[in-house]
C-alpha positions as CSV (number, residue, x, y, z in Angstrom):
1,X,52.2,20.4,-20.3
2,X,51.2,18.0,-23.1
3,X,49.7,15.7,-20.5
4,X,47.2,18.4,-19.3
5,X,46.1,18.7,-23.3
6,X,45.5,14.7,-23.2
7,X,43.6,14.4,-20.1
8,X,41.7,17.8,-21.6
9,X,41.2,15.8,-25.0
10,X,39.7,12.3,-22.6
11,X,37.9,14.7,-20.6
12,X,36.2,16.6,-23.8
13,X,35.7,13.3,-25.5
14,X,33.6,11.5,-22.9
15,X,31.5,14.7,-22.5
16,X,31.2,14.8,-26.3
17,X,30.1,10.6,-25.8
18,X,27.7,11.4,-23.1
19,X,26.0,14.3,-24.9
20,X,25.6,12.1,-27.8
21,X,24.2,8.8,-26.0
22,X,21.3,11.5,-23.9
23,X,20.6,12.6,-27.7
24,X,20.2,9.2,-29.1
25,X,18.5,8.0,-26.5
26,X,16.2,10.4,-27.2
27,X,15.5,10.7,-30.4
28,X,14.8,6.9,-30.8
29,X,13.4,6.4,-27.1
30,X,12.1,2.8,-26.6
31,X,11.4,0.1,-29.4
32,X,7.3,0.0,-30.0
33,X,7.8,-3.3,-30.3
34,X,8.4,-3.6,-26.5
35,X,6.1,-1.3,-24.8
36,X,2.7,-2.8,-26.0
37,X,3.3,-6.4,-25.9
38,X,0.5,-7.9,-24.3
39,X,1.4,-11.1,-24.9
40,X,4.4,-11.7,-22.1
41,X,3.8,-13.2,-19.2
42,X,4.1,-11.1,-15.7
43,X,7.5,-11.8,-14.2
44,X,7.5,-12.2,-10.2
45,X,10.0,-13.4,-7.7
46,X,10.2,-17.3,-7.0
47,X,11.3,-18.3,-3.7
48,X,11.8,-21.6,-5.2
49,X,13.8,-21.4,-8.1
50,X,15.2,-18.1,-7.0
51,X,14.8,-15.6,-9.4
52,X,12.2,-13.6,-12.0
53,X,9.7,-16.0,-13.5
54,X,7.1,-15.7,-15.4
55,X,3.8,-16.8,-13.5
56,X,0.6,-18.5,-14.8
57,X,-2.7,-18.2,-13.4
58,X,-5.3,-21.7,-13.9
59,X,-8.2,-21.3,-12.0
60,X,-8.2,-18.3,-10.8
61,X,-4.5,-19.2,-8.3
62,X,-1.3,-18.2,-10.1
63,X,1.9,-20.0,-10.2
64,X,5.7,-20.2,-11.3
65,X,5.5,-21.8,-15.0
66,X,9.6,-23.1,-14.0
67,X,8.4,-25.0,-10.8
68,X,4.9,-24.6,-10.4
69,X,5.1,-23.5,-6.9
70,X,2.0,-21.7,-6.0
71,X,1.7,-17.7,-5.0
């Protein structure tokens, strides 16, 4: 019987975590610093270097700033 009280206690507990996260979460929401920052680069896929990058655009044609393959 005194397992079904300890899985009742894990069960309770991670419910209680849970709650509290959503709650948190809210209440603080996203850092202002992050949502209005104008000054980061857009991020796109390079097929070159294989991942996110940030791109540049010169002359009106954008490119990866890593390799400098064009898009």
């Amino acid at each position: 019987m005194s397992y079904y009280y300890l899985i009742l206690a894990l069960i309770i507990a991670a419910a209680i975590g849970f709650v509290a996260g959503f709650y948190i979460d809210f209440l603080y929401g996203f850092s202002p610093d992050l949502e209005d920052d104008e000054d980061l680069l857009p991020q796109h896929y390079c097929y070159e270097c294989e991942c996110h990058t940030p791109i540049v655009e010169k002359e009106g044609s954008f490119y990866c700033s890593n390799c400098g393959l064009y898009h």
